[in-house]
N, C-alpha and C positions, 0 to 999 in steps of 0.2 A: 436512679442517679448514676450508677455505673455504667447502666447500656447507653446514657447518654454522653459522658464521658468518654465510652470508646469509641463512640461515632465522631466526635470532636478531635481527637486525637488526628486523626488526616486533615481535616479543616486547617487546623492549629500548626501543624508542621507544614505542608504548604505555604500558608500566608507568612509565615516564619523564613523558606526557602526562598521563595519571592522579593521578600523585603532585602535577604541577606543577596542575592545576585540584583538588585534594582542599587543599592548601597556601592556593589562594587562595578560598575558598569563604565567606567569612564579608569581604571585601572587596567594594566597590563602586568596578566597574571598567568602563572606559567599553563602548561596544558595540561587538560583534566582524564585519566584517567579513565575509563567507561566502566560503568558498573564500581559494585561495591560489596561484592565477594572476595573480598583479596583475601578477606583473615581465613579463609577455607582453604588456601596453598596450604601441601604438604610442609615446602620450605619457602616461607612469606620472603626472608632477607633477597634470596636470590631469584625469585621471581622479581622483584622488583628491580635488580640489577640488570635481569634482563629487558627491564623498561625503559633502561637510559638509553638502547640502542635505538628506538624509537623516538621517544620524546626527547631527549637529552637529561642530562643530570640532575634538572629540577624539573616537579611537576607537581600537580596534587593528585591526593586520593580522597575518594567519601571511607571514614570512619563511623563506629557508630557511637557506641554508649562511649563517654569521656568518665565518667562520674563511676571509679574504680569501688566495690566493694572491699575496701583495707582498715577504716578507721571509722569509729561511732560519732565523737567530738572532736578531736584533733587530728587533722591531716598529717598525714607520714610526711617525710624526708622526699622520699623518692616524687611525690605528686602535688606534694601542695603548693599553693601557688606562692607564684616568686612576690614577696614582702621584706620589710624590714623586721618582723618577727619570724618570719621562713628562717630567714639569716642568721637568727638569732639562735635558732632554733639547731641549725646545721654547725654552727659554731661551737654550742655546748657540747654535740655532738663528737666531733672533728678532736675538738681539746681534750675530752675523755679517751679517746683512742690512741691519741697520739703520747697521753701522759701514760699508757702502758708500754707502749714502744719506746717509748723513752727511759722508763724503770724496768719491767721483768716482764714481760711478754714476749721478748725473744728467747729467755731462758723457760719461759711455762710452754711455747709453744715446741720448743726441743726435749724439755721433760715428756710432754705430754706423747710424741710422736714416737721415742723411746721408747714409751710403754707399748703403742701403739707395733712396735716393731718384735717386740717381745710377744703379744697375741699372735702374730703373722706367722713369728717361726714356730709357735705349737702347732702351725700347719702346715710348716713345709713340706713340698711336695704333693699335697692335696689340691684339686682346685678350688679359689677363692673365685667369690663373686666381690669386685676387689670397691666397685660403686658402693654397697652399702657398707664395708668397712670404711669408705674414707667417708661416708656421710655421716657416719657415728662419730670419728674422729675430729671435722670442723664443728658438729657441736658440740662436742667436750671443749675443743676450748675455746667456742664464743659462749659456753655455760661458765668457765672458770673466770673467763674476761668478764662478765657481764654481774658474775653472783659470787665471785670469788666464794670463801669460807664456807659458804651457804652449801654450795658443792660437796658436799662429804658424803656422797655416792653416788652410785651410776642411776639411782631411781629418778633422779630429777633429770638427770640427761636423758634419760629414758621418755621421760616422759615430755620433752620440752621436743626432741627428736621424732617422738608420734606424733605431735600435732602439726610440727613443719611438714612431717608425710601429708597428715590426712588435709592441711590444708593445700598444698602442692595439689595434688592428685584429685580434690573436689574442683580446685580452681579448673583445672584442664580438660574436666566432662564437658561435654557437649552442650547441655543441658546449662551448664554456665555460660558456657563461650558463645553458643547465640545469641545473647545479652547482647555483645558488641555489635553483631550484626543489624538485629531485631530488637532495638531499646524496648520499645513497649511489651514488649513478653513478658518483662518483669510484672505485670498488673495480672500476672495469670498466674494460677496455680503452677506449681515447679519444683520439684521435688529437691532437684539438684541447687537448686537457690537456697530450699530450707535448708539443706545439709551445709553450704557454706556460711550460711548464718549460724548453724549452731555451733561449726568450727572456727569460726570468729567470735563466739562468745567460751568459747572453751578456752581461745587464747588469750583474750583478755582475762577472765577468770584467774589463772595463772600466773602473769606478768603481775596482775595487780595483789596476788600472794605475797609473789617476791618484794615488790615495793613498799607494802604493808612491814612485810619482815624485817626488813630495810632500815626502815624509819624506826621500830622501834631497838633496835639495837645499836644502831651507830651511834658516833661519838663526835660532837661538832669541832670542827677545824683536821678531820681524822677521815682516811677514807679507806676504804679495802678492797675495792674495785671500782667499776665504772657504772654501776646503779649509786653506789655512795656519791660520787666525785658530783654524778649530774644534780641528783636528790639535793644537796645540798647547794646548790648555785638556781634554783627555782624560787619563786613566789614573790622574788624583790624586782621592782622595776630596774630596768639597764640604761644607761645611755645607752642610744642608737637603735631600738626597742621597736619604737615607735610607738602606736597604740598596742595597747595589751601587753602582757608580760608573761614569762616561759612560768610554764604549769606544771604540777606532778602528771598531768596528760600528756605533755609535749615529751616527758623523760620515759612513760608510760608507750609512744610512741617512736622513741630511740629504740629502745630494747626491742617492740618487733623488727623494726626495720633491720640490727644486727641478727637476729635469728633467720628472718626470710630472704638477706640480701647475702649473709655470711657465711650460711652452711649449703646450699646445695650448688651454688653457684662454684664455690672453690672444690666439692669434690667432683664436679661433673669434671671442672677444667684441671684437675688432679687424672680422672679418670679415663680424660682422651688422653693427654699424656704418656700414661700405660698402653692405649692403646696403638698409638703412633710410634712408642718405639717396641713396640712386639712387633712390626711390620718392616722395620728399622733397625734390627740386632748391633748393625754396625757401628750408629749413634749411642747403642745404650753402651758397648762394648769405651768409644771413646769415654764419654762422661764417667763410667769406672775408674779408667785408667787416670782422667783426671783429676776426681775427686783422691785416686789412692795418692797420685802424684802432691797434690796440694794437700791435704788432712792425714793421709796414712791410711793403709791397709784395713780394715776390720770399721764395725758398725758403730765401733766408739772412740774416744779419741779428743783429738781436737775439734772446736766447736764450728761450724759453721760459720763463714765468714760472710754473715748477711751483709754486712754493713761494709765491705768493699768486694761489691761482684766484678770486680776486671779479675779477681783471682782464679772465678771458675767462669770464664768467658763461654764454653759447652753449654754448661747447665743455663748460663742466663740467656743464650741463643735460644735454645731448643726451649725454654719458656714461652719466649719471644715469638717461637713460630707456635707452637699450639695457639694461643691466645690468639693469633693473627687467625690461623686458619678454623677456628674452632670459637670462636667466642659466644661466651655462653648466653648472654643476652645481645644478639647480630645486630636487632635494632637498638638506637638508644632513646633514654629516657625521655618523653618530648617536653621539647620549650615552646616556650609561648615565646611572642614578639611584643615586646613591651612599650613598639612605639613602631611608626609607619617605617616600614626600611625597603634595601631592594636586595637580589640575590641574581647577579649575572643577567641586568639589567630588567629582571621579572620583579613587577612592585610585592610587596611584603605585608598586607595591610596590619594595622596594630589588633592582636589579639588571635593572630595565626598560629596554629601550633605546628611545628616543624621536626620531623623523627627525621635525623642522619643514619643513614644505613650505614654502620660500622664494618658489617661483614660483607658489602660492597665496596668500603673503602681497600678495607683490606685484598681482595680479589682484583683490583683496578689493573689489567692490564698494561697499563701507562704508566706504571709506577712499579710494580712487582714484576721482576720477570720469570715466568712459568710461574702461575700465580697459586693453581690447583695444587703444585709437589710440595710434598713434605722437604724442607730445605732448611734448613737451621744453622747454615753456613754464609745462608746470605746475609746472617747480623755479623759477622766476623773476616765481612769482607773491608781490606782498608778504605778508613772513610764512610762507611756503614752506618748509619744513625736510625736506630726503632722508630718505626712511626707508627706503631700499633696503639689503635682506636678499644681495645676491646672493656676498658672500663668510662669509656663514655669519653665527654667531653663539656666544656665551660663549667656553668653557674653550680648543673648537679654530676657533673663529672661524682663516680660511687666512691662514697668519702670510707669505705673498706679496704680500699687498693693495696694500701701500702699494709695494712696485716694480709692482703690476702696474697699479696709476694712474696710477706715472708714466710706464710705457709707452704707457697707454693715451693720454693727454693728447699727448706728445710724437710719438707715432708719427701720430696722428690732425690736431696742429696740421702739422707739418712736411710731410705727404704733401697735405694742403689748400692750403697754402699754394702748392706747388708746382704741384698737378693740378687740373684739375676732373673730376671722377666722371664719367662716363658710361656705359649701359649700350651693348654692343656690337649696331649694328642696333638699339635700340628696346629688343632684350630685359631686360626687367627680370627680377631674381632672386625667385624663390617668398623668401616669408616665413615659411613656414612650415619647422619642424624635418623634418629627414627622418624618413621614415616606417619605424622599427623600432624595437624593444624598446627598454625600456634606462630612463636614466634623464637622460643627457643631451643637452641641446637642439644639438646641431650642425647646422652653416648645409646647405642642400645645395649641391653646388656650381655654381659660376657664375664668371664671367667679367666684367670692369671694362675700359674704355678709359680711360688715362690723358690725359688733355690738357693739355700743359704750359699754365701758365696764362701771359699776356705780351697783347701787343698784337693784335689781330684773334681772340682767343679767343671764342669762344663763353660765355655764362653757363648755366649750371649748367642751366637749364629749356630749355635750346634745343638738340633734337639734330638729324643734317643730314638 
C-alpha cells in the first residue's frame, strides 16, 4: 500500500499542477522565476533582490512544503490562517502584552537588565561571547513576562532557553529544511524530523506545566502575569468570534509564539548592534556622550526615557539603522490574498500567498542613499521619517514590537552607559550574516571586551 502511494504521489501532483495553471490561464500574472532551489541561497533575501533587476519588483517563486511543523491542534499567531478567530486569537494576545507595558514591564525589563549588567562587569575585561548572554537575557524576561512568580529561579529559564536552542538549531538541519524543498521526504524515514518532533513535544510538555500551574493557583478577577490575563479571558464565546471560541490551546500557543518569536530575534538584533558599533567607535563614542548628556554619567541614575525617544535621538537612530540593515527575519511573514486583487497591474488570484522582502525594501537604492553603510544619521536628517520594514507589516505585522523596542533601547542605553565596546585583541566581528541557507540573517559569532566605563578609561576609538 505504501509503494503504491509513492508511485501516486507524481500522478497526484501533476494533475494537481495542471489544473492549478489550466485555472489560471486567461490571468495576467507576474513572471515565474525558474527553478525551485531558492531556499539553498546562502542569503535567500538578497538573492531575490537581485531578481528585481531582471523581472521587476513583482514576480513568483515555486515554494515547497507550506504546512510549518509549529503546532499539534492550534495554529500559532505567526501562520495560521487569517479568520475571525485568528483575530481573536491575536487580540488576546496584543492586550496581554500591552497591559504590561502599560503596568511594570518597563520597570522588570530595566530591573532585569541591571542585573544583567552587574554579571558583565564580573567580566570586565575578559572576552564575552556577548550572543549568548543577551540570549539568556531576552528570556529572562519573556519568562518573568510570561510566568511572572512562577520564576523564582534561573532553572526554568534555564530550561525554557534549552529548548528554544534545541528547537532553533534542529529547525535549521538540513535534514529539516529539505522538507520545504522536497515535501514528500517527510513519508521517509529522517532522523532530523524525529528530533524536531520530539523538540516540539518537549515544548509543549513544558508550556502545558506552566498552564496547569496556572490554573491551579490563580485567583479569578486577579492576574500576575500574561499566562493569567489570557487563561482567564478563554472558554467563553466572544462577539465577533465567529465560529469556535479562544481555548486553553490558543493561550497554550501565545506562550510559544512569545518564547520563539521574543528571544532570539531581539538578541540576534541586540547582537548586530554590538557588532556595528565595534566597527563604528565614533557612533558608540556619541551615544555615550548623549546618554551621559540626557541621564547622567554612571550605569545608574535616571531611568530611561522609553516613553519619549526625541530625547536620545542617537540611540533611536542607530536602532533605526541596525534593524534596517540587519533585520533579523529579511523575509516577512506570508499573507494570503483573501480575494482576487492586482499588484502593479499583475492579477492577484484569491488564495495567493505573497512574502514582501523587508531587507529588499530596506537596501532599495531609490529610496536609501548608499544603502550598504552603516549610517545612522540619516534618521536625523531634517525631515527624516523611518521607514524601516524590519518587524513586518499589515494583518501579522510581529505583535512583539513594541516590547522588543523597548528592549532594544534599554538594554542598549544601560550596557553603554556602563561599558565601552571593545573588540578583543583588535579583532573586529565579520558583518556579514553567516553563511547557510535559510532565511535568516544571524550574526556569526564573536566576542566583545567590556570596559567599565569611569576614570582613566579609554574612548571607544582607542584600543591598547
Amino acid at each position: 500500500m505504501l509503494l503504491l502511494g509513492l508511485l501516486l504521489l507524481p500522478v497526484l501532483a501533476g494533475a494537481r499542477l495542471l489544473w492549478h495553471k489550466w485555472k489560471l490561464r486567461s490571468l495576467h500574472l507576474p513572471p515565474l522565476v525558474p527553478g525551485f532551489l531558492h531556499l539553498l541561497r546562502p542569503n535567500l533575501p538578497l538573492y531575490l533582490l537581485g531578481l528585481t533587476q531582471k523581472l521587476g519588483p513583482v514576480y513568483r517563486l515555486r515554494l515547497g512544503l507550506r504546512d510549518k511543523l509549529v503546532s499539534q491542534h492550534y495554529q500559532d499567531l505567526s501562520l495560521g490562517d487569517y479568520s475571525l478567530l485568528w483575530k481573536a486569537h491575536k487580540k488576546l494576545t496584543r492586550s496581554a502584552l500591552l497591559l504590561g507595558l502599560l503596568d511594570s514591564t518597563e520597570g522588570l525589563v530595566e530591573q532585569l537588565t541591571q542585573e544583567f549588567c552587574e554579571r558583565m562587569r564580573a567580566q570586565a575585561g575578559t572576552p564575552v561571547a556577548i550572543q549568548k548572554e543577551f540570549s539568556f537575557l531576552t528570556c529572562t524576561i519573556i519568562c518573568h513576562l510570561t510566568f511572572g512568580d512562577q520564576v523564582k529561579e534561573d532553572t526554568l529559564v534555564h530550561a525554557f532557553h534549552d529548548c528554544v536552542q534545541d528547537l532553533m538549531k534542529t529547525w535549521e538541519h538540513w535534514s529539516v529544511q529539505i522538507l520545504d524543498i522536497v515535501p514528500f521526504l517527510r513519508f521517509f524515514p529522517n532522523p532530523g524530523l524525529r528530533r524536531l518532533k520530539q523538540a516540539l513535544e518537549n515544548r509543549d510538555h513544558m508550556v502545558e506545566k506552566q498552564l496547569r500551574q496556572h490554573k491551579e493557583s490563580m485567583v479569578a478577577g486577579q492576574w500576575r502575569d500574561m499566562t493569567d490575563y489570557m487563561l482567564q479571558r478563554v472558554g467563553k464565546p466572544r462577539a465577533g468570534e465567529g465560529r469556535g471560541q479562544l481555548l486553553e490551546g490558543h493561550v497554550h500557543m501565545s506562550v510559544v509564539d512569545l518564547f520563539i518569536g521574543g528571544t532570539e530575534t531581539t538578541a540576534t538584533t541586540l547582537s548586530w548592534a554590538v557588532a556595528f558599533l565595534l566597527h563604528h567607535p565614533e557612533i558608540q563614542q556619541r551615544l555615550q556622550e548623549e546618554l551621559d548628556r540626557e541621564l547622567g554619567p554612571g550605569a545608574s541614575g535616571s531611568r530611561v526615557p522609553y516613553r519619549d525617544p526625541a530625547r536620545l535621538p542617537l540611540l533611536t537612530a542607530t536602532i533605526a539603522e541596525v534593524l534596517r540593515l540587519r533585520p533579523v527575519v529579511p523575509l516577512a511573514l506570508p499573507h494570503r490574498a483573501t480575494r482576487p486583487s492586482s499588484i502593479l497591474g499583475y492579477d492577484i488570484p484569491e488564495g495567493t500567498v505573497v512574502i514582501p522582502n523587508l531587507q529588499g525594501a530596506h537596501l532599495d537604492e531609490t529610496v536609501w542613499e548608499r544603502p550598504h553603510e552603516f549610517r545612522p544619521d540619516r534618521f536625523l536628517a531634517p525631515g527624516a521619517r523611518p521607514r524601516v520594514l524590519a518587524f513586518g507589516c499589515g494583518a501579522r505585522v510581529c505583535l512583539g514590537e513594541p516590547l522588543a523596542r523597548l528592549e532594544l533601547r534599554v538594554v542598549l542605553a544601560q550596557l553603554l552607559r556602563a561599558f565601552t565596546l571593545l573588540p578583543p585583541a583588535g579583532a573586529l566581528p565579520s558583518l556579514q550574516p553567516r553563511p547557510r541557507g535559510g532565511v535568516n540573517l544571524t550574526v556569526r559569532p564573536f566576542q566583545v571586551r567590556l570596559q567599565p566605563r569611569g576614570a582613566g578609561a579609554r574612548a571607544p576609538g582607542q584600543h591598547p
